[in-house]
N, C-alpha and C positions, 0 to 999 in steps of 0.2 A: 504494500500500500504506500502508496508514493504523499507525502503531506501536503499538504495544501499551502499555499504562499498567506498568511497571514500577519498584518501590518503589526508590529510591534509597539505603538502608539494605539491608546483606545479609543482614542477618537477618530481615528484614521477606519481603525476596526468598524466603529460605530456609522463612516460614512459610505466605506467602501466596500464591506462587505456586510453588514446587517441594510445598510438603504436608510439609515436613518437623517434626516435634515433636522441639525437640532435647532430650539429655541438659543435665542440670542445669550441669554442666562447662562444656557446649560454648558455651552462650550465651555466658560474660564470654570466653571465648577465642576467638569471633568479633569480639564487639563492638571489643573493645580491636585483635584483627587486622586488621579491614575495615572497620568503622564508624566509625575514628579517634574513638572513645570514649577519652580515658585513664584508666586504672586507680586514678589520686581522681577521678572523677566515679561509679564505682559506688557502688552503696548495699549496707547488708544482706549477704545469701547471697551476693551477686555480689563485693563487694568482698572479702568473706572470700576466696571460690576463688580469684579474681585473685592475692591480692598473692603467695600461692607461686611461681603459675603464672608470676608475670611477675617473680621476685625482688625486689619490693618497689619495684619501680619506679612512680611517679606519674605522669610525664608524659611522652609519645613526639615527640621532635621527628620534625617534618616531615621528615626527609631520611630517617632511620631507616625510614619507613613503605613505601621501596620495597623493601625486602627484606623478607620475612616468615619467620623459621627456628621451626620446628616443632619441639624436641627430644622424642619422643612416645612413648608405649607404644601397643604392639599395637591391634586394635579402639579406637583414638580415634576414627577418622574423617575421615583425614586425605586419605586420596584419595579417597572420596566430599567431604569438602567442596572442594576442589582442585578436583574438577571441577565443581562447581555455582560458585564462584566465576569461573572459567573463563567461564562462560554470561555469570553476571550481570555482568562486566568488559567480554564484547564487546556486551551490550546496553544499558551506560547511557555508555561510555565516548564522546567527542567525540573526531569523525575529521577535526578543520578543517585540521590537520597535514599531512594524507596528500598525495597526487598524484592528478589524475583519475584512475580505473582503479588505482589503489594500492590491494592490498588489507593487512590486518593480521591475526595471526598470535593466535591462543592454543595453545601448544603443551604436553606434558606430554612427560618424558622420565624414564625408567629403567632400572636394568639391563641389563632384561628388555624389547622392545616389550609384546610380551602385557600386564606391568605398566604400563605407560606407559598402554595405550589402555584400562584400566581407566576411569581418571580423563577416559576423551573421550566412556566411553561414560555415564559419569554424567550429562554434560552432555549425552550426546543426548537420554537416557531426559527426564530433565527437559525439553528443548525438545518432545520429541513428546509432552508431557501434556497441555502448554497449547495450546492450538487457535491462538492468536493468534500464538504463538512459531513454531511447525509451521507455520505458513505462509509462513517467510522461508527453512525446510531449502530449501537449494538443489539439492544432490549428498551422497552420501552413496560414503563409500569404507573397507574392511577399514581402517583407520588414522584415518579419521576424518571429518567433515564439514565443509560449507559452509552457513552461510547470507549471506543479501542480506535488507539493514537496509533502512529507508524514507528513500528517497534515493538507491537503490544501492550503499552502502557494502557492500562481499565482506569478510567475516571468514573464515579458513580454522580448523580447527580439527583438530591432526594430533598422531599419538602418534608418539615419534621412541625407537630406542634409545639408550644411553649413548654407545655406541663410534662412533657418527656424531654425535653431536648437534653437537660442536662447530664443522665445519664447514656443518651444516644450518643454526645457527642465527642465522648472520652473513647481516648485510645488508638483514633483516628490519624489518618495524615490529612489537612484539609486545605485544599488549595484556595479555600473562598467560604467563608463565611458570613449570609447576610440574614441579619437580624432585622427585619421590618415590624413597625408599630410596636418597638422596644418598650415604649411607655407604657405600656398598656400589657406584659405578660406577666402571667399568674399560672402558679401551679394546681397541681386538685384540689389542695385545701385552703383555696383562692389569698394566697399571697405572694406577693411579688416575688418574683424568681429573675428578672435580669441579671443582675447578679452574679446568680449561681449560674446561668448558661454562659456567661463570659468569660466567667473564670475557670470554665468545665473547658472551653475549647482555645483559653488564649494560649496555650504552650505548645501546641499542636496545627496551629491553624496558622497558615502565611499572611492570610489578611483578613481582618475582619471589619464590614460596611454594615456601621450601625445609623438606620435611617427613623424617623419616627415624625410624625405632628407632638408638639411640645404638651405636657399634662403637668402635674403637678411639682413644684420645687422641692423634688425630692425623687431616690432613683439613682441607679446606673447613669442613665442619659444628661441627668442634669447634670449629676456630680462631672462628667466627664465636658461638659458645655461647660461649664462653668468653670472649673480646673483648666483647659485650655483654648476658650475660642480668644483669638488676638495673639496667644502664647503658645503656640503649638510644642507641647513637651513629651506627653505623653500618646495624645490624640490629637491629630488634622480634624478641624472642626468648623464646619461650614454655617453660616446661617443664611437661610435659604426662603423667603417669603418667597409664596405665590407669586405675586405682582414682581418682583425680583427678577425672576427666573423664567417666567411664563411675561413676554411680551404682547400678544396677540390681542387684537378688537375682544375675541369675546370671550376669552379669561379676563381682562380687566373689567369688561362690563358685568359679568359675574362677581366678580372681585366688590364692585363698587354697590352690586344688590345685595350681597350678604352684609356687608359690611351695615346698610344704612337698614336691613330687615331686623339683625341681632347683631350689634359690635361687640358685644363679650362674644361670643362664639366666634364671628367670626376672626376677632385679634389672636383668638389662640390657634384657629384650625387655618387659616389663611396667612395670618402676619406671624405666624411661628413663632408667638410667646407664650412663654409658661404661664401657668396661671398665677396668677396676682397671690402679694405676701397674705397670709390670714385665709386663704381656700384649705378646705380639709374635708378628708373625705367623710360625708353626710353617715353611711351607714357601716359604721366602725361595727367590730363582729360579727360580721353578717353570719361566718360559717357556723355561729351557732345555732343558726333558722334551719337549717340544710334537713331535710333528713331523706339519707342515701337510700336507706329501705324501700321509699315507696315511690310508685309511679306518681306521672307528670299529672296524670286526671285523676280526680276521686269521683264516682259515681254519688247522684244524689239519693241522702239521706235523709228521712223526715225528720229525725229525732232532734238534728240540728237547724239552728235557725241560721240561714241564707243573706248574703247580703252580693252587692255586685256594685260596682262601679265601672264609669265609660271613660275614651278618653276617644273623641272624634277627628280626623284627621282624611284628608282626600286626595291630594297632589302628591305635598313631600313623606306627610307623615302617613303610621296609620292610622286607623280605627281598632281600637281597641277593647274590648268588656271581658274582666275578671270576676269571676264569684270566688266566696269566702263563704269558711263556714265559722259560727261560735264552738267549741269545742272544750267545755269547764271555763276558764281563765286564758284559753287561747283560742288565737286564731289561725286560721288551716287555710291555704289556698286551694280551693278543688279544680279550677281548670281556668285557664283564658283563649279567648278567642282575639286573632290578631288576623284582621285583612290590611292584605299591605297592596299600594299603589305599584302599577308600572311604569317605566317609563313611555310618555305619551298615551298611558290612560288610566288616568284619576278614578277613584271610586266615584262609587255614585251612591247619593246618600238615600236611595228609595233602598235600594240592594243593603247595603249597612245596618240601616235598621229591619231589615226583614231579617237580614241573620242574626242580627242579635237577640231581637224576639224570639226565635226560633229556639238561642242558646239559652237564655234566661226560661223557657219554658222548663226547659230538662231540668231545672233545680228551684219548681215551683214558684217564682220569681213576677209571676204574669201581673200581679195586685201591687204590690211593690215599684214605684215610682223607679225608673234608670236614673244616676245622679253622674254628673259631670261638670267640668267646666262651663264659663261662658261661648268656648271656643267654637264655632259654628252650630251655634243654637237655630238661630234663623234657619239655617239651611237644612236641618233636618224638622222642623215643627211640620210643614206641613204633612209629613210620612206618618208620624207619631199615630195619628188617630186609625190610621186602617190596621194597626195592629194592637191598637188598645192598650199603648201603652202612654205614661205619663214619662217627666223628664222634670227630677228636681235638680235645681242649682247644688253644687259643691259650697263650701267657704272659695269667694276669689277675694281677687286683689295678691299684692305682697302678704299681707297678713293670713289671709285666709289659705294661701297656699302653703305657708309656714307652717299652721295648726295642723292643715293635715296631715304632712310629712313629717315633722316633730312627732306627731302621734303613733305615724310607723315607726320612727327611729325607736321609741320610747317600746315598744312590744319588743321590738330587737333588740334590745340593750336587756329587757327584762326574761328576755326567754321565752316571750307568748308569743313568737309569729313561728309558720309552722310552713317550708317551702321545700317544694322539689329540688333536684338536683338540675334544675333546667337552666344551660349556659346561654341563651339568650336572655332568658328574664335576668339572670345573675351579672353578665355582664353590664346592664343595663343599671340597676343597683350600686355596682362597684363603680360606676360614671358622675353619679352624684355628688357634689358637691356643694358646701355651700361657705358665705362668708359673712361676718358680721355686718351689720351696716351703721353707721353713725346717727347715734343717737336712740339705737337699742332697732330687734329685728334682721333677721336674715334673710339675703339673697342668695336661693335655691335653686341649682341649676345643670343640668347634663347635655356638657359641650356636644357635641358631633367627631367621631371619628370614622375614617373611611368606610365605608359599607355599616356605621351602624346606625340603629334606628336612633331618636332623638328622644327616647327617654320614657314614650308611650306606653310599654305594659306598665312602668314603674309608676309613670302617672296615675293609670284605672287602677292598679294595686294600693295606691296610696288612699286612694275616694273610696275603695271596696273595704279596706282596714278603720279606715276613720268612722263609717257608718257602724260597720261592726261594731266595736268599739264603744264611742260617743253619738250612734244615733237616736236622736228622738224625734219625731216623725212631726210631731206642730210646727215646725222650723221648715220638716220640708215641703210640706202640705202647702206652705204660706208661697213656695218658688215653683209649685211643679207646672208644666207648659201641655196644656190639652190631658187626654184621657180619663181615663176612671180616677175616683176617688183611692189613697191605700187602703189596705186593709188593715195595717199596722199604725190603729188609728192611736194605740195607745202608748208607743212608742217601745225604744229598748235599753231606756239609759240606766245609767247606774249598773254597769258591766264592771 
């Protein structure tokens, strides 16, 4: 097998043989990453971009060049480039190291596997374009690939999730290690774990590309942002906004509609800051809610009294309705229904409320007012009535939002919330945050990370816990919008 001519420069790789035209951004934040360019040797447009991006830093020593930390917004491109550098690492790298029959490793890890094997499948799509590359695939597997170099060098090429990686990653040769959505990995018994996967694969691995949207001042990612962006000692460390790196009409015009829709959100998920001093995360201990034994749904039980909360949502978000049950002095999540939107076509709020009636049937619920936010109330009232159902307000506002999530925290903290092992809803949970506000009161809120939802089942969980809980039914009688009177005329407080 005769090898393939491939460019010794990544970026050269990146244009000549993967087809890629990069953004204006991305070039000096390749070069300076993987070309071992430093940032005084650019010229022009490129030195301008750079010295932000890299805090004014001039020159990368060598040691610093094995860690690569990404601090990024959204759409930069940080896991398609992750995974093209991937390729190009296991196709120019020298295997003189290895053992006969020794193969080496470019792995990606995330959260999520799904996430992970993003970045493996970049690399494959790239290997099957080039006819010369595509004839070293060896195997091909749901997680990821093999090829065989000229010589027989075996490179594996595997997407691992978070809450294994650590002991997957030992013992390894790894030519490329890329950590995506670093800020955000947790192992089974949902605690951070960056950490432990960096330091499972740093003596082992020739390079490791740590990328992420920025979370909390605290972590692997930050400590290493903050340890060296400007001072490249340990870590090359990039800061990488959105609008930075992505020039184009209609990133920036996105850029400038999140921004003016939610600026907290979007400062941290677009303008790549950490979250502000005083955020902490909302539902400290959660794994004590957890329990492993039992499934995701409880089928309904009369014995217990039912409660449900909504949280409505049509374009970005979903629609969401949780039922609860009372259970002694706790509360039990029995099932939630979550319809999620596609892209280019929004729910439709006749279809939302017919299936949530439908859901709320199965756990005797039909007398029982739906309780939710203000959030597109209008837009479902007129549906309400062909299904007989009523729609009481939640507490809103700041304050009212506070009450009810204070209320779940308070079950959490006390051992009375009672939840599956379900890593969407959990995920979702762990996102929460909140921060004091001046002059007494807290701002409650769960940013955006790529592919996730914006906070939705936590939301109906939070309205379905608080009625449980603290509901008394003259409060809601006084807000509900069309249908029958409750039934629960007498209410349920003093739980």
């Amino acid at each position: 097998m005769s090898a393939p001519k491939i460019p010794l420069s990544f970026v050269a790789f990146l244009e000549r043989v993967v087809g890629l035209t990069l953004f204006r951004g991305q070039r000096p934040l390749c070069k300076v990453s993987w070309d071992h360019v430093e940032p005084e040797q650019l010229t022009g447009d490129e030195a301008q971009l750079a010295s932000p991006v890299f805090g004014g830093a001039r020159a990368v020593p060598e040691i610093a060049r094995k860690v690569i930390v990404w601090t990024k917004g959204r759409d930069v491109g940080g896991t398609m480039l992750g995974g093209y550098r991937g390729l190009h690492r296991a196709l120019t790298d020298k295997d003189d190291h290895l053992a006969p029959g020794e193969p080496s490793f470019v792995l990606s890890v995330a959260p999520q596997k799904e996430t992970a094997r993003q970045s493996i499948r970049f690399a494959l799509g790239a290997a099957k374009a080039n006819p010369a590359i595509a004839r070293m695939i060896d195997r091909e597997t749901v997680d990821g690939f093999e090829i065989v170099k000229p010589g027989g060098r075996r490179v594996i090429f595997m997407a691992v999730a978070g809450a294994r990686a650590g002991s997957t990653l030992r013992g390894k040769d790894i030519k490329f290690l890329h950590i995506t959505e670093s800020s955000f990995l947790y192992d089974d018994d949902h605690v951070v774990c960056d950490k432990h996967i960096f330091e499972a694969a740093r003596p082992r691995a020739r390079e490791i590309f740590i990328e992420s949207t920025p979370w909390l001042m605290s972590g692997l990612h930050y400590e290493l942002h903050k340890a060296n962006f400007g001072d490249p000692r340990h870590a090359l460390v990039a800061f990488a906004p959105t609008a930075v790196v992505r020039d184009d009409a209609a990133t920036l015009e996105m850029v400038r509609a999140e921004y003016e829709r939610d600026p907290v959100a979007a400062e941290r998920e677009l303008g790549a800051v950490f979250m502000p001093g005083g955020m902490s995360v909302f539902f400290d201990g959660l794994e004590s809610a957890i329990d492993e034994t039992r499934p995701r749904a409880l089928p309904f039980d009369p014995q217990y009294l039912h409660f449900d909360g909504e949280d409505f949502g049509f374009v970005n978000d979903s629609s969401v309705c949780v039922i609860v049950r009372r259970r002694g002095r706790c509360i039990e999540l029995c099932d939630y229904l979550e319809l999620r939107p596609q892209p280019g076509a929004p729910l439709k709020p006749s279809d939302v409320v017919a299936r949530f009636a439908e859901f709320r049937r199965r756990y005797g619920l039909e007398s029982l007012p739906a309780m939710s936010d203000g959030h597109y109330r209008e837009a479902i009232r007129e549906h309400l009535a062909a299904h007989k159902m009523a729609l009481a307000a939640a507490p809103e506002g700041q304050a009212g939002k506070s009450r009810v999530y204070v209320s779940t925290q308070q079950l959490v903290r006390e051992g009375r919330l009672i939840l599956p092992n379900d890593p969407r809803l959990l995920d979702q949970l762990r996102r929460v945050v909140a921060k004091p506000l001046p002059g007494g009161g807290l701002s409650i809120s769960t940013p955006r990370t790529k592919g996730s939802a914006h906070g939705d089942i936590v939301s109906a969980l939070t309205i379905a816990c608080w009625r449980a809980a603290f509901y008394i039914d003259p409060e809601c009688r006084k807000t509900r919008i069309g249908g029958p009177r409750s039934a629960f005329a007498g209410g349920w407080g003093g739980f």
